[in-house]
VORO-69826 format. One line per field, with one value per residue (C-alpha): chain; x, z, y; residue in one letter. Coordinates in nm, 3 decimals, decimal comma. Each point is the difference from the previous one (the first is absolute). Layout:
N
ch = A  ...
east = X  ...
up = Z  ...
north = Y  ...
aa = a  ...
This chain:
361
ch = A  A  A  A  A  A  A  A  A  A  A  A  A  A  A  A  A  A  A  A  A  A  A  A  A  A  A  A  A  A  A  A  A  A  A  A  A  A  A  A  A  A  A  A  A  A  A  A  A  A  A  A  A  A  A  A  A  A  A  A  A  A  A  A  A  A  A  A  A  A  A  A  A  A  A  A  A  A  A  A  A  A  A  A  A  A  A  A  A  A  A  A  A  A  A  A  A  A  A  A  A  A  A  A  A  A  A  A  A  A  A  A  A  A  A  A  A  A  A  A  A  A  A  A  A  A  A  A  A  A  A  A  A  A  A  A  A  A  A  A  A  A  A  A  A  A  A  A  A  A  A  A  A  A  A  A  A  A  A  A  A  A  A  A  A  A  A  A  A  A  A  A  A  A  A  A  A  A  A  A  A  A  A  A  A  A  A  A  A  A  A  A  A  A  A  A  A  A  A  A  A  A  A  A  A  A  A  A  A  A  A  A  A  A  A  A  A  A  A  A  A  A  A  A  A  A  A  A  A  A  A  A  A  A  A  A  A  A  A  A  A  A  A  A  A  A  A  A  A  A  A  A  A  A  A  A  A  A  A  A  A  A  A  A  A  A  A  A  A  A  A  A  A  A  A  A  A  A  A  A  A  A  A  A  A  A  A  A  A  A  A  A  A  A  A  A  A  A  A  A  A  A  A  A  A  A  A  A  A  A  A  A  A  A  A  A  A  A  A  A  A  A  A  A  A  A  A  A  A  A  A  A  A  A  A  A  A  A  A  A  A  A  A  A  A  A  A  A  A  A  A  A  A  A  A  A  A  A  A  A  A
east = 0,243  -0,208  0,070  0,112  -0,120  0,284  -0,020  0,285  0,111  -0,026  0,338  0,286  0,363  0,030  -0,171  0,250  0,193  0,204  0,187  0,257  0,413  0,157  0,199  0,279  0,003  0,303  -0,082  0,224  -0,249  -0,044  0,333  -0,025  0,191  0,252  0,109  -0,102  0,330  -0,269  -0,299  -0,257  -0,125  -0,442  -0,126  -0,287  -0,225  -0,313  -0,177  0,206  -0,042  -0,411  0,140  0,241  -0,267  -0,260  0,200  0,219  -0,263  -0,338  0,073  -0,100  0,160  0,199  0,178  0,210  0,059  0,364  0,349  0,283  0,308  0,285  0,238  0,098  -0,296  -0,212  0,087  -0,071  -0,363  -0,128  0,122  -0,216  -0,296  0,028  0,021  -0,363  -0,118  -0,099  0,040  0,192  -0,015  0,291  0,105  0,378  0,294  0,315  0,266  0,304  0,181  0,052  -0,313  -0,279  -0,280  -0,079  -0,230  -0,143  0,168  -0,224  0,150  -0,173  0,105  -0,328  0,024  -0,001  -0,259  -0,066  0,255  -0,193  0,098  0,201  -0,052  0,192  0,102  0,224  -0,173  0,266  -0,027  -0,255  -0,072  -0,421  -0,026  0,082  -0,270  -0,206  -0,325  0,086  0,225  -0,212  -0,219  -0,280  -0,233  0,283  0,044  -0,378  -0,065  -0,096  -0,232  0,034  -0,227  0,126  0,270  0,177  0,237  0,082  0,081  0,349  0,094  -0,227  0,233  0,297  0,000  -0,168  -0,054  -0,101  -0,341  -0,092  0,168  -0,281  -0,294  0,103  -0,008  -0,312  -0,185  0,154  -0,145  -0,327  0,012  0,049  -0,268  0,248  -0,130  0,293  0,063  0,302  0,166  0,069  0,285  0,047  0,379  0,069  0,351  0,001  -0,206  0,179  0,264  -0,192  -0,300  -0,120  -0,355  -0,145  0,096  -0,082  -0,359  -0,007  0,171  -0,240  -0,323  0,054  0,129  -0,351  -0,243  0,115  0,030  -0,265  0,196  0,118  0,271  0,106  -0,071  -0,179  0,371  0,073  -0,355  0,030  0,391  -0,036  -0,320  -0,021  -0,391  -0,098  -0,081  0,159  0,265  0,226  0,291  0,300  -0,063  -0,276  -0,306  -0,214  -0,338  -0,096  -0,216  0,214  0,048  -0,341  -0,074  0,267  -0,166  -0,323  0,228  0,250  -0,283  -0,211  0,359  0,049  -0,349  0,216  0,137  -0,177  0,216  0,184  0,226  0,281  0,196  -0,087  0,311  0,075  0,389  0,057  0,363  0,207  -0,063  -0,371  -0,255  -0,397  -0,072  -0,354  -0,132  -0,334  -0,123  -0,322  -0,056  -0,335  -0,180  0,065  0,245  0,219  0,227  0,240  0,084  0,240  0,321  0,354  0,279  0,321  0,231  0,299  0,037  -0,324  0,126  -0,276  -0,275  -0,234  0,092  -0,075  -0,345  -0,066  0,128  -0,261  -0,281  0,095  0,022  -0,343  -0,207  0,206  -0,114  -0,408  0,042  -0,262  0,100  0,087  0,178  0,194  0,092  0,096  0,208  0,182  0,040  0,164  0,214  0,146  0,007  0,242  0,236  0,067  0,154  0,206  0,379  -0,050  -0,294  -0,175  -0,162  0,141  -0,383  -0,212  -0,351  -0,068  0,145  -0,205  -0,312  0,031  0,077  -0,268  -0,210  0,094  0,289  0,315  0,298  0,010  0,265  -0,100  0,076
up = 11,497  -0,292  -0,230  -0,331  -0,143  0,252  0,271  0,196  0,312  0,359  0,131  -0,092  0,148  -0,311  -0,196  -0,293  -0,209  -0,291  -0,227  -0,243  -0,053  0,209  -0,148  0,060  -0,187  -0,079  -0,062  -0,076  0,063  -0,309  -0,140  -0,257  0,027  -0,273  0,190  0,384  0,255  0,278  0,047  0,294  0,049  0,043  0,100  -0,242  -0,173  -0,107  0,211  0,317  -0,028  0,063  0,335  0,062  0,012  0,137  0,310  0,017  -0,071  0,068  0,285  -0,163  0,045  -0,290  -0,096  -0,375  -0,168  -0,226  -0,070  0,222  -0,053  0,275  -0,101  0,068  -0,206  0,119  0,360  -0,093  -0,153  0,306  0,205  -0,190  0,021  0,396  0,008  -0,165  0,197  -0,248  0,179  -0,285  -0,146  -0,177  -0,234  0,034  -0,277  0,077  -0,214  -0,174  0,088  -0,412  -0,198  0,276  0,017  0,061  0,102  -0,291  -0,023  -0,133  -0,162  -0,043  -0,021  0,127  -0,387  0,059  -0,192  -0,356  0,098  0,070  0,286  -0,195  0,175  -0,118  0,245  0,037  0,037  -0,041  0,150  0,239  0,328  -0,059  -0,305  0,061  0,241  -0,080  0,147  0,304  0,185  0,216  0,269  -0,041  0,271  0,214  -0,102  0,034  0,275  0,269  -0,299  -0,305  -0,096  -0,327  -0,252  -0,285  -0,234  -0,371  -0,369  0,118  0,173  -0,289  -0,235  0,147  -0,147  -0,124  0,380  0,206  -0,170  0,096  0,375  -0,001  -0,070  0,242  0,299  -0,114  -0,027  0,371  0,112  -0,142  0,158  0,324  -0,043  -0,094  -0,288  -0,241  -0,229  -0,308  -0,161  -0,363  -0,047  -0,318  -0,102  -0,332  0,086  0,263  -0,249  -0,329  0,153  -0,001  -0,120  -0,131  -0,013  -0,058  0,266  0,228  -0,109  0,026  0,349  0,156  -0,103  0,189  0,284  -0,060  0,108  0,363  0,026  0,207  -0,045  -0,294  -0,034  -0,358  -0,280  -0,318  -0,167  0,221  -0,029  -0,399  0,029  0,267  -0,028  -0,395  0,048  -0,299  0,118  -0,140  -0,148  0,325  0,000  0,195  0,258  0,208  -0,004  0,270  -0,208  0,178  -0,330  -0,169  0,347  0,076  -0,377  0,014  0,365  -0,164  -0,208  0,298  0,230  -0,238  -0,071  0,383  0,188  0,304  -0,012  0,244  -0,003  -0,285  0,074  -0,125  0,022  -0,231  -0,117  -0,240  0,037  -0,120  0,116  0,172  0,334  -0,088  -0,026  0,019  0,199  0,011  0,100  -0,092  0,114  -0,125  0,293  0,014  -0,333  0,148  -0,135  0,256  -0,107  0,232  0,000  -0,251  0,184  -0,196  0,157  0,016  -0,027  0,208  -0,093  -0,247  0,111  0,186  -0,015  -0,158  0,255  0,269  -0,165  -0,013  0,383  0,144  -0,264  0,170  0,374  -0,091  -0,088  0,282  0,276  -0,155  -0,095  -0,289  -0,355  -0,098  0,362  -0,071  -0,390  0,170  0,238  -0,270  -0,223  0,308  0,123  -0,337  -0,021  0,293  -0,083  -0,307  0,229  0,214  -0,117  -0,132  -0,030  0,276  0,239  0,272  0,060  0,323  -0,039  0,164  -0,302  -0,247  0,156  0,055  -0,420  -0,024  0,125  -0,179  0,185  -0,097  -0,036  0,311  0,274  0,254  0,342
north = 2,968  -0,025  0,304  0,134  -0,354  -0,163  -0,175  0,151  -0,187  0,137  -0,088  -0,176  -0,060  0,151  0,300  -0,008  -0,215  0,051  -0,217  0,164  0,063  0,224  0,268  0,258  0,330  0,196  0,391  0,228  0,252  0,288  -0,137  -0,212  -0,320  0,027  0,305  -0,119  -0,010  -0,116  -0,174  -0,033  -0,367  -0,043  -0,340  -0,063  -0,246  0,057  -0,235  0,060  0,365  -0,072  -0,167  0,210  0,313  -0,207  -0,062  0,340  0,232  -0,180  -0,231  -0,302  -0,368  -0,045  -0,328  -0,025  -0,330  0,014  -0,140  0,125  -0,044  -0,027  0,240  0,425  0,128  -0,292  0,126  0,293  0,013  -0,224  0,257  0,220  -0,246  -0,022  0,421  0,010  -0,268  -0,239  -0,388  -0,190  -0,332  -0,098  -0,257  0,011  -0,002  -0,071  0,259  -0,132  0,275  0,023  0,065  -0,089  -0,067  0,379  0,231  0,242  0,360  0,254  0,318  0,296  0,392  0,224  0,222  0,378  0,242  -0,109  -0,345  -0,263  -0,264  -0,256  -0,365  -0,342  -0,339  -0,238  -0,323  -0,247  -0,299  0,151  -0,239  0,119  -0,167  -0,310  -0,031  -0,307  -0,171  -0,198  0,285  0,115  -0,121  0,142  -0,171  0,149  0,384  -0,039  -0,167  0,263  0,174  0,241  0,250  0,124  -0,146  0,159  -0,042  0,155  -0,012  0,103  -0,340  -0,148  0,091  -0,128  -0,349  -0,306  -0,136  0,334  0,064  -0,385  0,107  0,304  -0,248  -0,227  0,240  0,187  -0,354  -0,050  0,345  -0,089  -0,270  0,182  0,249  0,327  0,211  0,005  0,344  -0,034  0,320  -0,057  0,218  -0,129  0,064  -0,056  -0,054  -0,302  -0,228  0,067  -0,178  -0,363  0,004  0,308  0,178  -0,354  -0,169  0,292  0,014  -0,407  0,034  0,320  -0,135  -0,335  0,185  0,286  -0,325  0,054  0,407  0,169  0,344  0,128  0,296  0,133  0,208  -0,029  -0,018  -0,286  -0,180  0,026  -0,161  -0,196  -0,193  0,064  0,179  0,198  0,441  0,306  0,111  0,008  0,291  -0,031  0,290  0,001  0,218  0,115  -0,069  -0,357  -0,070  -0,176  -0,226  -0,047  -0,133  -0,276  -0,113  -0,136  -0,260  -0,105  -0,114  -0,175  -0,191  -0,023  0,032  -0,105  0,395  0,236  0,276  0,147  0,336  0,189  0,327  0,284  0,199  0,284  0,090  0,352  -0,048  -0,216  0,184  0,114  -0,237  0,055  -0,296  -0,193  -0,384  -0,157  -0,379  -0,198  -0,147  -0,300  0,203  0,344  0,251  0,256  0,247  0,176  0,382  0,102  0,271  0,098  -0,224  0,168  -0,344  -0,083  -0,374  -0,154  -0,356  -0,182  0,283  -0,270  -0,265  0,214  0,127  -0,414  -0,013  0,282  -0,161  -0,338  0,160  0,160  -0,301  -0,189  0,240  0,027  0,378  0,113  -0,073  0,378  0,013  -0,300  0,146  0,300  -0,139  -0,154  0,315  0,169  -0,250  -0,038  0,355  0,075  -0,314  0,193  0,271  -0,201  -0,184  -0,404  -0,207  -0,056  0,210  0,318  0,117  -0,056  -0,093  0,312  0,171  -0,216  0,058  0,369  0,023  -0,247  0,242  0,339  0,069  0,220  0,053  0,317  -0,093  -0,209  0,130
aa = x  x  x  x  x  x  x  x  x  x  x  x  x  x  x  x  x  x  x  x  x  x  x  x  x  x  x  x  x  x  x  x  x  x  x  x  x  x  x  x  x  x  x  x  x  x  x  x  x  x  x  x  x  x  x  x  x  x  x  x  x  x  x  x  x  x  x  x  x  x  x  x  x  x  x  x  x  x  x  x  x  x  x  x  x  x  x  x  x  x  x  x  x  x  x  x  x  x  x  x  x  x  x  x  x  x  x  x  x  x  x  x  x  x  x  x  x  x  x  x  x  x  x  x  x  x  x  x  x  x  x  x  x  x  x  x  x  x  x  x  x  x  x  x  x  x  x  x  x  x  x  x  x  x  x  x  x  x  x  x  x  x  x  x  x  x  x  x  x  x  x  x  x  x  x  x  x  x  x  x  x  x  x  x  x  x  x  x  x  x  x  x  x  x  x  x  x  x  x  x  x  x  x  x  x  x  x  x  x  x  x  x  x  x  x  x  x  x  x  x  x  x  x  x  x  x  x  x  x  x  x  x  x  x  x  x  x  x  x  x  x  x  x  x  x  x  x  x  x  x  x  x  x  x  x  x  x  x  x  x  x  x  x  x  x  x  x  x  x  x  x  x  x  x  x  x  x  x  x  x  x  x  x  x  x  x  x  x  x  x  x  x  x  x  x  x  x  x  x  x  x  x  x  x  x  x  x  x  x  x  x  x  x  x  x  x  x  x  x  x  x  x  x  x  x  x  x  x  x  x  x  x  x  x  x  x  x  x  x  x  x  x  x  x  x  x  x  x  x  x  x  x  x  x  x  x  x  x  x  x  x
């Protein structure tokens, strides 16, 4: 299938392949932690929640590339992975039973009103980032086929080795015809702690010479990849201008990018967002509908606007079809508990398509 600019495979014992960390999140809900007496626990990742929905939601054939480690919360997180129906391929860590390696925790309160969500990690001596080229087997994970293979600026920005893990399975799934898409999620955070803004720029333009697909924001384009554009504010618009500007730069960068797309947010509060997407996708701009979200959980709205984009392009569906799949996928995660996705395709198709929020009978 020869569309969008990409030549999209057929068929594949595969459709989808991610490679990223895996994640737990504690949430203590509207609490905030310093007060919290409980937390729920969400299986996340930015890259596995694109399988996760892929599979749970859309049906696809999902695979995810990480670290586990064999211990409770290790257990626990592939039990996850198996629920969503995401086939995994580990690389396995033994625990010490002291100070690991571990798997990730993520901690994050949802805000309330004028409170924001307030987000920090514990990374320490994380399994994921001492993945290194020469883990994997890549000739077998994609050995019955792949279709599409992502990663992101999340994993990237784990440590010296992981970004050089990313270009080594993206050169293997060029090499095995899949298109491959990256999310630059560019967390300010994750690379202070080694190499800073410089060595993410050095790190996500090598790894932009294999993307097909491109998700982020101007904000992310202008950190991430160091490309000059406006004046970039923290909070998101929903005037794709400012987007569409900074696109002309990126592909004349990286003339390998066919598809450039991103949410469009403006939060009025933390539970009331006006909620947007636009994608350039092979010279052509799309922009989605624009509807007020009322938020449960904002966690993984924008990976599961990438994951309907993705499922979009992946099934041959018309570029405004496939934005707009995206925008309401990403939509109803926001109204569901955790990161990845409680809709049916059903749901995301009916939204897609002007639907409501009337009962369904």
């Amino acid at each position: 299938m020869n569309q969008y600019g990409l030549n999209i495979k057929e068929t594949g014992a595969l459709d989808f392949v991610s490679l990223g960390a895996l994640v737990n999140r504690l949430d203590p809900g509207v609490i905030p932690f310093r007060k919290a007496t409980q937390c729920q626990i969400h299986v996340s990742g930015g890259e596995f929640n694109c399988a996760a929905n892929l599979a749970d939601c859309f049906g696809l054939k999902t695979g995810i590339v990480t670290a586990m480690v064999d211990y409770p919360i290790g257990d626990l997180i592939a039990e996850r992975v198996k629920a969503m129906g995401v086939k995994p391929f580990y690389k396995r860590f033994a625990h010490n039973g002291v100070n690991g390696p571990n798997m990730a925790t993520v901690y994050s309160d949802q805000g309330f009103g004028v409170r924001p969500p307030v987000v920090f990690y514990n990374r320490c001596n994380e399994a994921a980032a001492q993945l290194k080229p020469g883990d994997f087997n890549w000739d077998e994970i994609f050995a019955g086929g792949v279709r599409w293979f992502h990663s992101g600026g999340i994993f990237a920005a784990l440590s010296e080795t992981t970004g050089q893990v990313i270009i080594e399975g993206m050169k293997a799934a060029k090499a095995a015809g899949a298109v491959v898409s990256f999310d630059l999620n560019y967390r300010e955070k994750l690379w202070s702690i080694w190499g800073g803004q410089g060595a993410a720029q050095s790190v996500l333009c090598e790894i932009m010479n294999y993307v097909d697909v491109l998700v982020g924001n101007e904000e992310d384009m202008q950190l991430g990849l160091g490309v000059s554009g406006p004046q970039v504010e923290k909070t998101s618009k929903l005037d794709p201008r400012t987007f569409i500007d900074i696109i002309g730069e990126v592909v004349s960068l990286f003339p390998g990018i066919k598809v450039v797309t991103t949410t469009l947010r403006e939060v009025k509060n933390t539970m009331q967002h006006s909620w947007s997407a636009v994608a350039w996708i092979n010279g052509q701009t799309y922009i989605a509908p624009t509807c007020d979200l009322v938020v449960y959980d904002r966690v993984g709205g924008g990976d599961g606007f990438a994951s309907g984009v993705f499922y979009g392009l992946l099934t041959g569906e018309d570029e405004q079809q496939a934005v707009n799949l995206g925008w309401a996928h990403g939509a109803l995660l926001t109204t569901f508990p955790g990161d990845t996705t409680m809709a049916s395709v059903e749901q995301v198709k009916a939204f897609a398509s002007g639907g409501s929020a009337r009962i369904q009978r």
